[in-house]
C-alpha positions in Angstrom: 120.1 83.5 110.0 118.0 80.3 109.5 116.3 79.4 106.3 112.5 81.4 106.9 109.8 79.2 106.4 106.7 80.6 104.4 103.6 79.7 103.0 103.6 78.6 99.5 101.0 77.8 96.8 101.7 74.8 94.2 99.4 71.8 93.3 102.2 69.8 91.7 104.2 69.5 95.2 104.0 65.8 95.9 102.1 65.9 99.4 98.8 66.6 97.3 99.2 63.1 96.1 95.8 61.3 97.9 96.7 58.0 96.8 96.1 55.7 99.9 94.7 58.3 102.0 91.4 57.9 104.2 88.7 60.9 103.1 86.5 62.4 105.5 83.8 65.2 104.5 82.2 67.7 107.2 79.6 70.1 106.4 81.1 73.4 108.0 80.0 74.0 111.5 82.0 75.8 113.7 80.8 73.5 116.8 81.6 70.0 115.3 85.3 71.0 114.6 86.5 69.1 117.6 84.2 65.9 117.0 85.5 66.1 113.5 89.1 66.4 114.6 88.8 63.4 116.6 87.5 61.4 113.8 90.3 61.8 112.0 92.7 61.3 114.8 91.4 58.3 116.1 93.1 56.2 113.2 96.6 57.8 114.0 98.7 54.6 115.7 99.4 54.9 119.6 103.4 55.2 119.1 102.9 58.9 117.6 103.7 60.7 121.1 102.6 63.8 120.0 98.9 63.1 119.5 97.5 65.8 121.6 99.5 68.3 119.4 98.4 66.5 116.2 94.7 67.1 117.4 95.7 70.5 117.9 97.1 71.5 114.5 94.6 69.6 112.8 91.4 71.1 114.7 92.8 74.8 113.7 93.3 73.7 110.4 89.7 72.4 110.0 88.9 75.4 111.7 90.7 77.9 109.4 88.8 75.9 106.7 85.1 76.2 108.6 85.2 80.0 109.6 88.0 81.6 106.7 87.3 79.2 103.7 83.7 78.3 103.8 82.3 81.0 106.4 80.8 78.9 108.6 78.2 77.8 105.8 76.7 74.7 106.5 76.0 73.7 103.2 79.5 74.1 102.3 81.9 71.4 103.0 85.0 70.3 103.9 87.3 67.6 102.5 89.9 65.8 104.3 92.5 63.2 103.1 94.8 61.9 105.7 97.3 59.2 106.4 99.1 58.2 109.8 102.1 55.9 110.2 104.6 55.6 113.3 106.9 57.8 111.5 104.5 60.7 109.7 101.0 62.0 109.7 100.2 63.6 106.1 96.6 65.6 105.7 95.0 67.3 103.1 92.4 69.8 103.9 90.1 72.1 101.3 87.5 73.8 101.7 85.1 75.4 99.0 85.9 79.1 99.2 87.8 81.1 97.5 91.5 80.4 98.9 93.9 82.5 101.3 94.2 85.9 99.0 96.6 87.4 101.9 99.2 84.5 101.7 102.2 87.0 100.3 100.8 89.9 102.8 101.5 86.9 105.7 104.6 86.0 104.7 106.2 89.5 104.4 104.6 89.9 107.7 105.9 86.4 109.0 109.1 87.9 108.0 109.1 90.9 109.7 108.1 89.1 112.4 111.4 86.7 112.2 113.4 89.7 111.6 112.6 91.8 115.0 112.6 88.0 117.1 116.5 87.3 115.7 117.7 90.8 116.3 116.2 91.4 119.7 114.0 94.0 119.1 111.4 93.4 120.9 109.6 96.9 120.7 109.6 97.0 117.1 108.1 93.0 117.5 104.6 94.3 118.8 104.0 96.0 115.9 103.9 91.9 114.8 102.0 89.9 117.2 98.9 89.5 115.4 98.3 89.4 111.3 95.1 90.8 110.7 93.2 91.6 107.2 90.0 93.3 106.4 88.0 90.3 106.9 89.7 89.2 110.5 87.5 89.4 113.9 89.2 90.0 117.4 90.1 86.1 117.8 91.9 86.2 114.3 96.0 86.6 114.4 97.5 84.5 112.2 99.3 82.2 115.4 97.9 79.1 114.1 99.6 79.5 110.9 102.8 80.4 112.6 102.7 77.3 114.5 101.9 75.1 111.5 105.3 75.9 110.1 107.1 75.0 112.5 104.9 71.6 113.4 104.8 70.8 110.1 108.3 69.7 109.3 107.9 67.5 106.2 106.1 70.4 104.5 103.4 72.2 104.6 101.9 73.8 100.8 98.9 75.1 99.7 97.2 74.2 96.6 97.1 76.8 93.4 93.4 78.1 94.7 95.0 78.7 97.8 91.5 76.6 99.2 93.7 73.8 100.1 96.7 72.8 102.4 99.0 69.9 102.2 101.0 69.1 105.4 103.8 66.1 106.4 104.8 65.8 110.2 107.8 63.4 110.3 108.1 61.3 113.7 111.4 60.0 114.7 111.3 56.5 116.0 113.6 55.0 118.3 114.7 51.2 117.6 117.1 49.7 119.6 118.1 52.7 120.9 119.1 54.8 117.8 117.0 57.8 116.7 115.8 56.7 112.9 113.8 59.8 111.1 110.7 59.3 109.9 110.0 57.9 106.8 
């Protein structure tokens, strides 16, 4: 079976390293994510091809911040370091609450999850479809953070607090005709 990708926790990992990085702050309301997304996004260079996906994870990341980190408190911010190249897009992204408490709880379920997906049982895999924890609402499942592992290819770590997440996409650039990873 593949290597299973989970969430971890460590300040030290090397993509919470903000030197060079643009900073953004938003107070934390739930109907500015979008503009917010796309102030960030704006700087990312036109040969990034993915740049509607980009938006994408970052919004729900902002988002996770806004409604599970700061509780949509307005007077609560959030604080956004970022960095686009043609070959990566690194962000930072904290809020001021009190961190993902459920991060071991997701990954046993992520793994569960993995497990009835690789063996083909799919009957067993509904019992999977949505994480949920005593402080979730219907829209809550835990599919943003499924998808960020697997977008997220040059990492993707949160912070001690568990109040912040580090994340590295890697482009691969074509020159002259030869696929060159991102750097």
């Amino acid at each position: 079976m593949d290597l299973i990708k989970e969430l971890r926790a460590d300040s030290n990992d090397p993509l919470f390293d903000k030197a060079n990085m643009l900073y953004k702050e938003f107070p934390s309301d739930f109907r500015q994510i979008r503009y917010f997304t796309l102030l960030i996004v704006q700087s990312a260079p036109l040969e990034i091809k993915e740049i509607n996906l980009l938006e994408q994870q970052i919004s729900e990341i902002i988002k996770n911040a806004v409604k599970h980190g700061n509780h949509c408190d307005i007077n609560k911010k959030v604080h956004v370091w970022y960095s686009f190249s043609p070959n990566h897009a690194h962000i930072i992204v904290e809020d001021e609450g009190e961190g993902f408490k459920d991060l071991e709880k997701w990954n046993e379920f992520n793994r569960k999850r993995l497990d009835c997906l690789h063996n083909s049982n799919f009957e067993e895999l509904t019992n999977y479809v949505t994480f949920r924890t005593k402080q979730s609402d219907e829209q809550d499942g835990g599919n943003a953070l499924f998808a960020a592992l697997e977008y997220w290819n040059g990492g993707f770590v949160y912070n001690d607090k568990r109040n912040g997440v580090a994340m590295l996409k890697k482009y691969q650039q074509k020159r002259h005709g030869v696929t060159i990873d991102g750097e």
